[in-house]
Phi, psi and omega in degrees: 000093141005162183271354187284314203260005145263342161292316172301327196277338208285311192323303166333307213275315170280008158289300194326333209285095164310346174248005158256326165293352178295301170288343185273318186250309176311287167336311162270028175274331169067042148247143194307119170243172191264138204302156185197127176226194186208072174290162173252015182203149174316305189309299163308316171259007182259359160304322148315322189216023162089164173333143160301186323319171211211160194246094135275165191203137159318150201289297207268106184183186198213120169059178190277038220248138181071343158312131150190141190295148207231097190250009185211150158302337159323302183301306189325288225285321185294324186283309201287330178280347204262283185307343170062216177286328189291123188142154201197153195240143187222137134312138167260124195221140210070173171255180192282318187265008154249037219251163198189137161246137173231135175248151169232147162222102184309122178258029161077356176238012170119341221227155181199167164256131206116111095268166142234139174238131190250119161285113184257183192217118185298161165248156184276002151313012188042004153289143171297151178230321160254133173195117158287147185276138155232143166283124143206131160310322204252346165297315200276342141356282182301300194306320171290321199281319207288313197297250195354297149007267214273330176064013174344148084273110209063163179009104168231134190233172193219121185233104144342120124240223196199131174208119201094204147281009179261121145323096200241139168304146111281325199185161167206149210244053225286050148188211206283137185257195195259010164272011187312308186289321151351286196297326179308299178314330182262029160089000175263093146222144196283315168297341167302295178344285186311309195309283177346269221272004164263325174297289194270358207003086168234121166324134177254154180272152183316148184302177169244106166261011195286000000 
């Protein structure tokens, strides 16, 4: 492999990366995120983030593939070793039954169509499998601040929970995710969308969802 096309891939791979973006990007939006560290120890990290149980999850990863609850030093140790370099540690924050998907389709100046947002219901492969439009306010909140930021284009999804009254990241999805077709039925469809504005470079119009 040549050094351009090791450069590229090193690139790739720190886009994916969730625990850089965390420190790199997130950090600057001045919306709540969920505490996350890279401890070297049981000890260290529930001193950073508190009582067990405790999430690891890959820095670099998909669906919940590589998760796992951590209620013990035992769990740390056993995980971390299991998990190599790739990982990162999170407060587990909300419940399950508070987990939310959102699509926007970023039109690249800060401004998008959209949000829609669905409180889903996970499958156990971690992709949604059930999911309703709901209104909150404090999601779509999030979704716009993210937008504005972030300068999205085209199929963007924003995945959520909610522990309080706070909107907390999980994560973003800078293309069509796997609720795309959910959203389609409820008239946000993203591939017209994608045609309009790359193909015919048409602003697409808001969906009608009444």
């Amino acid at each position: 492999m040549d050094d351009t096309a090791q450069r590229m891939r090193t690139n790739k791979i720190k886009e994916r990366d969730k625990w850089l973006f965390d420190k790199k990007h997130f950090a600057g939006t001045g919306l709540a995120g969920i505490p996350t560290c890279v401890a070297e120890s049981w000890e260290a990290a529930i001193d950073q983030l508190g009582p067990p149980p405790l999430l690891l999850k890959p820095k670099i990863g998909n669906g919940s593939r590589g998760h796992a609850l951590l209620r013990d030093k035992s769990d740390f140790e056993y995980w971390r070793r299991k998990s190599g370099s790739n990982w990162m540690i999170q407060r587990v924050v909300g419940t399950e039954s508070e987990e939310y998907t959102v699509g926007v389709f970023g039109l690249g100046n800060g401004e998008a169509i959209g949000p829609i947002v669905m409180k889903r219901r996970l499958s156990s492969n971690g992709f949604t499998q059930q999911a309703q439009v709901v209104s909150d306010s404090a999601i779509e909140e999030a979704s716009l601040a993210l937008t504005r930021h972030f300068k999205p284009i085209g199929a963007t999804n924003y995945q959520f929970r909610r522990e309080r009254q706070e909107a907390l990241l999980l994560e973003i999805n800078p293309r069509f995710s796997s609720s795309n077709s959910l959203r389609t039925a409820f008239n946000f469809n993203e591939a017209l969308m994608t045609i309009d504005f790359f193909i015919f470079d048409k602003t697409p119009a808001a969906p009608n969802r009444a």
